[in-house]
C-alpha positions in Angstrom: 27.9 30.6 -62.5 28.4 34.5 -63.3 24.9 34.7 -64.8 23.0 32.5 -61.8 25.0 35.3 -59.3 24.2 37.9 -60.7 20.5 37.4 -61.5 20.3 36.3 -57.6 22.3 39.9 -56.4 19.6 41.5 -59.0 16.5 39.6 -57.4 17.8 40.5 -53.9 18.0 44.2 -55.2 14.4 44.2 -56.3 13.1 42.7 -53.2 14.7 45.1 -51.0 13.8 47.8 -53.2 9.8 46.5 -53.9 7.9 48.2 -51.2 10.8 51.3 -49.7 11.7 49.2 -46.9 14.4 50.8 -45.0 16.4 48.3 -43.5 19.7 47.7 -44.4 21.1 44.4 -43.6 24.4 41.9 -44.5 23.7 40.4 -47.8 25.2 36.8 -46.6 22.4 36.6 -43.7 20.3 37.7 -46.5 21.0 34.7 -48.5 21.0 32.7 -45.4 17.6 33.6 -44.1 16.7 31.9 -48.0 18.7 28.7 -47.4 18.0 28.0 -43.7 14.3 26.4 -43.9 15.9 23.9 -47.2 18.5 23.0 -44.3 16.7 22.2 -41.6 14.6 19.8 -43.8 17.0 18.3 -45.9 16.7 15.2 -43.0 12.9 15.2 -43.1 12.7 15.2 -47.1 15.5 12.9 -47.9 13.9 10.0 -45.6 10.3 10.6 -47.6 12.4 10.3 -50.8 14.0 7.4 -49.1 10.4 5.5 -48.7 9.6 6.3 -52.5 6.5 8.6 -50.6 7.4 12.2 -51.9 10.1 12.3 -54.6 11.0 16.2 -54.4 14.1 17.5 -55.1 16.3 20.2 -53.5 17.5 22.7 -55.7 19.3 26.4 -55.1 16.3 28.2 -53.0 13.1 25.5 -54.1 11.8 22.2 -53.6 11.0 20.9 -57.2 9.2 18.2 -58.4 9.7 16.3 -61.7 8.8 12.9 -63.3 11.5 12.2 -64.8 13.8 12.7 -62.3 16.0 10.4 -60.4 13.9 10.6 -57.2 10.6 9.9 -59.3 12.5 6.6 -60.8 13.7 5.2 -57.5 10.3 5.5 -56.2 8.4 4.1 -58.5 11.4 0.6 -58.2 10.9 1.2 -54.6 7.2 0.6 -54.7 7.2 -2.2 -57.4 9.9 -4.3 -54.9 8.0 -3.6 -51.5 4.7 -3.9 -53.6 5.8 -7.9 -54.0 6.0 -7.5 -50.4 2.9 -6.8 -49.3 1.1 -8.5 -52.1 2.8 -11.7 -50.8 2.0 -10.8 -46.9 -1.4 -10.1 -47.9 -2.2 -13.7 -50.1 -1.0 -15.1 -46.7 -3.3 -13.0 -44.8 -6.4 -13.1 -47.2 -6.1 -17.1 -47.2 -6.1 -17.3 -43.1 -9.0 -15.1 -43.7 -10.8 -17.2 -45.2 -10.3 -20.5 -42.9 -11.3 -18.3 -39.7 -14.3 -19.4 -38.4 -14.5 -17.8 -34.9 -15.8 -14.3 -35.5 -13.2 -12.7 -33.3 -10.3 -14.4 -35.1 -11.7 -13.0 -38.3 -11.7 -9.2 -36.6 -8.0 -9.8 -35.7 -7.2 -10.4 -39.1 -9.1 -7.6 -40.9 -6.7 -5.5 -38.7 -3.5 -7.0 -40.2 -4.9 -6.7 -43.8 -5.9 -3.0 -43.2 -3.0 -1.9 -41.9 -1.4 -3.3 -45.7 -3.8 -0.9 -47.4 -1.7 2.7 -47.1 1.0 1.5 -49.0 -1.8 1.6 -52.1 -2.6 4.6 -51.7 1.0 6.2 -51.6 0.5 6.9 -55.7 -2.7 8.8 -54.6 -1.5 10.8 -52.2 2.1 10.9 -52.4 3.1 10.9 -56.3 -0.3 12.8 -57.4 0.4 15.8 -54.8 4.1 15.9 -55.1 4.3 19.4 -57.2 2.1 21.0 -55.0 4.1 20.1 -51.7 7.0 21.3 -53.7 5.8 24.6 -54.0 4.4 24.7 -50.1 7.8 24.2 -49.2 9.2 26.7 -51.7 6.8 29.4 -50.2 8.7 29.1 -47.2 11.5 30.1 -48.6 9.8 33.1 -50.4 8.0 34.0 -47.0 11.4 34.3 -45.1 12.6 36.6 -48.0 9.8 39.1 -47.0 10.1 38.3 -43.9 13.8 39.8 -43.8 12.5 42.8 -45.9 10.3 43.8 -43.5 11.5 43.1 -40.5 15.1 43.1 -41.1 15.7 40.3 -39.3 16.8 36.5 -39.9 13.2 34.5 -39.7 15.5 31.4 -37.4 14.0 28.1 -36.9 16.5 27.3 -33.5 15.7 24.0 -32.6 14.1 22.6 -35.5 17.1 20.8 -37.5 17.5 18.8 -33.6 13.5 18.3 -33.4 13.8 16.4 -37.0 17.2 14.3 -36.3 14.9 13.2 -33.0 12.1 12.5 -34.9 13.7 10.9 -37.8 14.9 8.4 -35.1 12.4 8.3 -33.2 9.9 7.3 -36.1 12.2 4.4 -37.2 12.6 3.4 -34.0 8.9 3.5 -33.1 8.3 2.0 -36.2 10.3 -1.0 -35.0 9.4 -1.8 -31.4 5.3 -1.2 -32.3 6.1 -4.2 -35.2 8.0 -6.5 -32.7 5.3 -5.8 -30.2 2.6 -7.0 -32.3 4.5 -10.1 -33.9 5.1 -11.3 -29.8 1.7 -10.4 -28.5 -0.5 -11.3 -31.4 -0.8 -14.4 -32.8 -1.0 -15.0 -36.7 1.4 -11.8 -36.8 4.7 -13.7 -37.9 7.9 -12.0 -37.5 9.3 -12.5 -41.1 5.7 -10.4 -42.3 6.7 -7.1 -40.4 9.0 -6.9 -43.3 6.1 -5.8 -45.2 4.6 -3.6 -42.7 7.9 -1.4 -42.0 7.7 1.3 -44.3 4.0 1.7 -43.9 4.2 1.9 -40.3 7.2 4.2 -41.0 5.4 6.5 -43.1 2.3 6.4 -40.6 4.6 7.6 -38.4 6.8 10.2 -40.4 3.1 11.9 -41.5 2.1 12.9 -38.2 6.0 14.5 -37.6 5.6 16.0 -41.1 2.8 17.7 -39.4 3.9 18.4 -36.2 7.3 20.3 -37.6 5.4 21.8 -40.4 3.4 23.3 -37.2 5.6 24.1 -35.1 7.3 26.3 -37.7 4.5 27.8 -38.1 4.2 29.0 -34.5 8.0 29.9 -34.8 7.3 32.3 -37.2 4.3 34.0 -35.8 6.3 34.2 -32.6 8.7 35.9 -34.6 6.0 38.2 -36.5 4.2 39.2 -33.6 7.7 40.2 -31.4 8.9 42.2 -34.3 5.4 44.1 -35.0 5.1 44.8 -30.8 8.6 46.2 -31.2 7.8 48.3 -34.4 4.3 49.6 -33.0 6.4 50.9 -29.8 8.7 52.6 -31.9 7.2 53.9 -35.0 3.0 53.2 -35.7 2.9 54.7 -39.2 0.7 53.5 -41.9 3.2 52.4 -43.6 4.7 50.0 -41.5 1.8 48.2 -40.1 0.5 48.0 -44.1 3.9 45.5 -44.6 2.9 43.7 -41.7 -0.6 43.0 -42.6 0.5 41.7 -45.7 3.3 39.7 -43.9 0.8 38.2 -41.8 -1.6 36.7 -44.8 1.1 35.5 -46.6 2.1 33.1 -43.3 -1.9 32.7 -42.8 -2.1 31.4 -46.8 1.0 29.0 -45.8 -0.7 27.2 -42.9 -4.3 27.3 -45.4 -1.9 26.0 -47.7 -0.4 23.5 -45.8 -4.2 22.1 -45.2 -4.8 22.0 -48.9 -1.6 20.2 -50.1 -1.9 17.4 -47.9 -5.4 16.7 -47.9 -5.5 13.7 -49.2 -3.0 12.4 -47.1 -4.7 13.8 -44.0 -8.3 12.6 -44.9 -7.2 9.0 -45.2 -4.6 9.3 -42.7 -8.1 10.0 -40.0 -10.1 7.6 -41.9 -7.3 5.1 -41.2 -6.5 5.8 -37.6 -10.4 5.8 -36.6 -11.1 2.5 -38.3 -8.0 1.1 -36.9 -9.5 2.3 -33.2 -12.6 0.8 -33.5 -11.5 -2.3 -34.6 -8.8 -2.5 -31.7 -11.1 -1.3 -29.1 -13.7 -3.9 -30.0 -11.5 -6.8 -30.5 -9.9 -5.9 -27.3 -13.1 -5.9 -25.5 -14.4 -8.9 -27.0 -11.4 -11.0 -26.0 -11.9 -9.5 -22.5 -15.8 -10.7 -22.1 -14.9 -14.1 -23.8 -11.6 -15.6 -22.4 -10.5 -11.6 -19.8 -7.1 -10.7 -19.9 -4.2 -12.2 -22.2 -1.2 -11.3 -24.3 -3.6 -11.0 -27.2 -5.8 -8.2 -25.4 -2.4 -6.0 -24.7 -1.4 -6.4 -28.4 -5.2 -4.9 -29.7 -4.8 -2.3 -26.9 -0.9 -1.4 -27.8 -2.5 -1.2 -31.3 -5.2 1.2 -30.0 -3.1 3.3 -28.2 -0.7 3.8 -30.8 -3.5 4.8 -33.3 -5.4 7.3 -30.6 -2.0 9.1 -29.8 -1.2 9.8 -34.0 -4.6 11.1 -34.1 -4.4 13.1 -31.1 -1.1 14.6 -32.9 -2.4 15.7 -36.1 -5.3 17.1 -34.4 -3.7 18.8 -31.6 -0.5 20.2 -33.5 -2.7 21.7 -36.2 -5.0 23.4 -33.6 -2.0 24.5 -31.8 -0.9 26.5 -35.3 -4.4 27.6 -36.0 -4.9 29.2 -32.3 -1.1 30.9 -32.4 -1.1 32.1 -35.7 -3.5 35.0 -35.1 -3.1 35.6 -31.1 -0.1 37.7 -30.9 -0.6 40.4 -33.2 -4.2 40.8 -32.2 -2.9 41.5 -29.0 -1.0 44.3 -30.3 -3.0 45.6 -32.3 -6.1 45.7 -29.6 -3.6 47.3 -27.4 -2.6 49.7 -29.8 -2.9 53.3 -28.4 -5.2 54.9 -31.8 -4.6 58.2 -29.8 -1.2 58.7 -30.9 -1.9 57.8 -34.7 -2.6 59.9 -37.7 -6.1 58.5 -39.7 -3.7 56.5 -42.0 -2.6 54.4 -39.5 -5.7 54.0 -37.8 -7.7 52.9 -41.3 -4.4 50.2 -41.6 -5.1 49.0 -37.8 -8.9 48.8 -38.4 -8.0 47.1 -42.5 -5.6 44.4 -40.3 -7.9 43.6 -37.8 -10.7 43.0 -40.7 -8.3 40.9 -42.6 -7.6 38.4 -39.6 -11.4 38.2 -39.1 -12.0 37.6 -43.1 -9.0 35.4 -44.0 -9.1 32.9 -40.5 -5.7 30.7 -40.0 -7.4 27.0 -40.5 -5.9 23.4 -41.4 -8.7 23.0 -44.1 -8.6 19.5 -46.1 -10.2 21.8 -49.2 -13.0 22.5 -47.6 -14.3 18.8 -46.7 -13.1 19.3 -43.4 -10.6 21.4 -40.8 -8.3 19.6 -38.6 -8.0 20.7 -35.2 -9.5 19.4 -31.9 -13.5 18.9 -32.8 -12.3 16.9 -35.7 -10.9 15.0 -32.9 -14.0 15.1 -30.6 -16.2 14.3 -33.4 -13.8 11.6 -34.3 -14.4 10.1 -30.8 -18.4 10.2 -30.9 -18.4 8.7 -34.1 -16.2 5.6 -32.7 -18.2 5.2 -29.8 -21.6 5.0 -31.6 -19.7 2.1 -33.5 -18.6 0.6 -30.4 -21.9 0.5 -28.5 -23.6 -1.3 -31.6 -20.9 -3.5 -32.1 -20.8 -4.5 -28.2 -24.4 -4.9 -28.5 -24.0 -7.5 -31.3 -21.4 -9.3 -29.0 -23.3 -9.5 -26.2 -26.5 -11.0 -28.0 -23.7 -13.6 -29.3 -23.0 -14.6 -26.1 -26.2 -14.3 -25.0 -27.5 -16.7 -27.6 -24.3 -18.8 -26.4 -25.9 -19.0 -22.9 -29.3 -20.1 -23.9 -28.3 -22.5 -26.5 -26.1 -24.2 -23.8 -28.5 -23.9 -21.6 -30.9 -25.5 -24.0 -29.1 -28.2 -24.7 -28.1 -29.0 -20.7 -32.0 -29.4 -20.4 -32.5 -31.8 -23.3 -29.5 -34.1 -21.7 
């Protein structure tokens, strides 16, 4: 316990020490400012660890990741018992799937049997990324340690330990009434299979909060960054300072890069999923309406719709929300910056800031496949319509051919 003490008051030493900052602050809020992100997440991570999805562990100032550990074990027991789950649910729906005639019945039950496939792909792109989101999160932890250097303040996240306990609810809860929903309002969807379908849907849902916190802590600390530089510019503009800040502001621009690359697969078949999932909703719904209009089973397909269109809009919209914030602030600063008042040093680290913002942009990228933000959306939503229009074209020349067979056969009576 002496040793593990002593190497921490020695690290906190160095890092104080590293690059002559000047600040000289309590070393409780320094250990604090450490600590805090671990805290505020401890909800978020034990319910992933809960669902067998991302066995990390929480150690003094890391998030690790280990095979062997007891996390790694109780997932892999968790997915062979809700495996037999869905394997079960899925023979059921696989054999209805083959006695379906009607076409429409048949797209009704390519839904049910799609929505079993995440829970396959949890090895993928759960288990195979798990070391890398472990050291994501770590470099929070490492970011709010040079965060207080520089700044000499506490990098606080003030609402984000209440946004997860919501969201952890909210998910489960979500999670729940969407399930019932379908089981009353679809038919073939019995209540006993939602069993199987819970932690899917669950994790569906925890992956676009996962997001949506991992953003807006993000924009927290931005926030944070660009207050502190507009304070520091109005005080003091030497070289110096603006220098720490630079380098401040790539390592929170490599977090939200890094943030892109570490779930990548999670967030390419997470889209994938969700616009497969509209497409086959939207049709189904407007076949049923064109065949037989309005009924229970129409306002299942939609409720299955809308739920899909309102993840997607999430993902999309919280990670162009990060991207557009990220940068924002302190260009505004340093574009407002008065050069007149600097020495060249300065001005060379203003001009050396600005190039750096331009060279190393902010983006959500999926490792370079791909960047999520709103025209992944857009593009999303041509690419569903096309799909649409061709397969409302193919319905109408089933009814049409309906029609004239009927038709046909009126005239031959």
């Amino acid at each position: 316990m002496a040793i593990f003490f002593c190497k921490n008051i020695l690290s906190t030493i160095f890092l104080l020490t590293q690059h002559g900052n000047l600040h000289r602050v309590p070393k409780e809020a320094f250990f604090r400012s450490r600590f805090r992100f671990y805290r505020d997440h401890k909800l978020l991570l034990k319910l992933f660890v809960f669902l067998g999805v991302m066995p990390l562990a929480r150690e003094a100032g890391k998030v690790t990741f280990n095979w062997k550990s007891p996390q790694m074990l109780y997932a892999i027991f968790f997915y062979i018992f809700t495996s037999t789950l869905v394997l079960r649910v899925g023979y059921e729906r696989i054999k209805m799937l083959v006695t379906i005639t009607e076409f429409d019945e048949y797209i009704y039950a390519i839904i049910f049997i799609i929505f079993l496939i995440p829970h396959f792909w949890i090895p993928y792109v759960g288990w195979a990324v798990a070391h890398r989101v472990a050291y994501y999160k770590t470099m929070w932890g490492s970011f709010q340690v040079r965060f207080y250097r520089v700044t000499g303040t506490t990098l606080t996240f003030p609402t984000l330990n209440a946004l997860i306990i919501i969201l952890f609810i909210g998910c489960v809860l979500l999670s729940i009434v969407f399930l019932y929903s379908l089981s009353r309002l679809m038919d073939g969807f019995l209540l006993w299979h939602t069993i199987a379908y819970f932690h899917i849907i669950t994790m569906i849902n925890m992956n676009a909060a996962l997001l949506y916190i991992n953003s807006k802590a993000t924009i927290t600390a931005s926030n944070s960054l660009s207050t502190c530089f507009e304070k520091e510019m109005k005080k003091d503009c030497n070289a110096r300072q603006i220098s720490q800040y630079r380098i401040l502001w790539l390592n929170l621009s490599d977090i939200l890069q890094t943030l892109g690359n570490t779930y990548a697969r999670t967030y390419s078949t997470y889209c994938l999923f969700m616009a497969i999932n509209i497409t086959i909703g939207s049709y189904g719904a407007l076949s049923e309406i064109f065949d037989s209009g309005f009924s229970y089973k129409v306002l299942g397909l939609i409720v299955l719709t809308i739920y899909c269109a309102c993840l997607l809009f999430i993902v999309c919209n919280c990670a162009h929300n990060a991207t557009s914030v990220i940068a924002q602030g302190v260009q505004d600063t340093l574009l407002s910056a008065n050069l007149l008042r600097m020495d060249i040093q300065a001005q060379k680290e203003i001009d050396l800031f600005i190039s750096a913002i331009e060279l190393n942009p902010p983006v959500v990228s999926m490792e370079g496949y791909g960047l999520i933000n709103r025209k992944l959306l857009t593009s999303t939503i041509s690419t569903i319509t096309i799909y649409l229009i061709v397969l409302l074209q193919f319905k109408l020349s089933i009814i049409t051919e309906k029609t004239l067979r009927a038709k046909f056969a009126t005239q031959l009576k």
